[in-house]
C-alpha positions as CSV (number, residue, x, y, z in Angstrom):
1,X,-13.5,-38.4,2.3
2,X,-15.7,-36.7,4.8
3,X,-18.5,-34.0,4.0
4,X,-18.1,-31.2,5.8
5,X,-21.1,-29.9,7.0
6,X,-21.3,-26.1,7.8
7,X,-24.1,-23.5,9.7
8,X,-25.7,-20.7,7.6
9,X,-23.9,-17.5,8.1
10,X,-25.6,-14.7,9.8
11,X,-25.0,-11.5,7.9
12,X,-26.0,-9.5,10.8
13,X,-23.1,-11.0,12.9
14,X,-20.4,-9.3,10.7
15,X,-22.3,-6.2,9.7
16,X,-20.2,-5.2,6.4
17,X,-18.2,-1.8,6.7
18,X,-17.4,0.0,3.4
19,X,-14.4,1.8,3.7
20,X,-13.9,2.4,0.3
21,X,-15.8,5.8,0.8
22,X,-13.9,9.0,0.9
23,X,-13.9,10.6,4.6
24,X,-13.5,14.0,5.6
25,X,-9.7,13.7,5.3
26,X,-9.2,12.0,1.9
27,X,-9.5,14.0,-1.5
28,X,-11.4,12.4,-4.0
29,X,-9.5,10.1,-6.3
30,X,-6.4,11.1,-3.6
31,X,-3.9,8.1,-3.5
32,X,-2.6,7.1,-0.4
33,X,1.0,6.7,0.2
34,X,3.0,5.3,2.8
35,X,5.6,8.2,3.6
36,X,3.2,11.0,2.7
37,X,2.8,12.2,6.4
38,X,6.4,11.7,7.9
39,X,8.6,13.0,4.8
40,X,9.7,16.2,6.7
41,X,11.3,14.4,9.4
42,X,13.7,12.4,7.2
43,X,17.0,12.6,5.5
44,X,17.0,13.5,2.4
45,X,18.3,10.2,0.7
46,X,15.3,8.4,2.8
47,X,12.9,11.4,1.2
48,X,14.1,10.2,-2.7
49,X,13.8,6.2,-2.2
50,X,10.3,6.6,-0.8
51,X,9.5,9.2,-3.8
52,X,10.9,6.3,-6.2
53,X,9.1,3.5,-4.5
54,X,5.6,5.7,-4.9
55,X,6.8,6.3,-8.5
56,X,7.1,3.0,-8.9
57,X,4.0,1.4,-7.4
58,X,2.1,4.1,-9.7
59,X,3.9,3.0,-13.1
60,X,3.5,-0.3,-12.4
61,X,-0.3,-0.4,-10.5
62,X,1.1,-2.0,-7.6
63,X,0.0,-1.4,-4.1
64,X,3.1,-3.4,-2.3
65,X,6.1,-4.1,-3.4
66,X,8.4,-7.4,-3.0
67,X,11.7,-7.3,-1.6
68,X,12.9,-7.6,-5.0
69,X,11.1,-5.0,-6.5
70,X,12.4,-2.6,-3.7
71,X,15.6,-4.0,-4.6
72,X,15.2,-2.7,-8.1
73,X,14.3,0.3,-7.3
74,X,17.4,1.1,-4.8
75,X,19.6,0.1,-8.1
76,X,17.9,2.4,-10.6
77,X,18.8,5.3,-7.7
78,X,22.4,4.1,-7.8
79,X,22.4,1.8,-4.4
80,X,24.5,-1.2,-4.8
81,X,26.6,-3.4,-2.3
């Protein structure tokens, strides 16, 4: 087994940028969502799966969702094959 043998890291070579400060644009404690800025332009079944999916990610503290969970929420609105 070979050591591996690594340079010290300059911390002023990837300055760290905190974006986990509000900006002018965000309310404070203001969730962001992934349809908020576009829900006027769509249908209105599009409007209610993206309402459920936020729903969802809140109940459960999720910040994506799988393919399955999206699954599972199509089927609680009624979707199925």
């Amino acid at each position: 087994m070979q050591e591996v043998v690594t340079a010290p890291v300059d911390p002023t070579a990837y300055p760290f940028v905190d974006r986990r400060q509000g900006g002018p644009g965000r309310r404070e404690g203001a969730e962001r969502r992934q349809f908020v800025d576009s829900r006027s332009s769509f249908r209105p079944e599009v409007v209610e799966l993206a309402e459920a999916v936020d729903r969802y990610k809140l109940r459960h503290r999720r910040r994506f969702i799988t393919f399955e969970e999206l699954f599972d929420v199509m089927a609680e609105l009624g979707y199925h094959k």
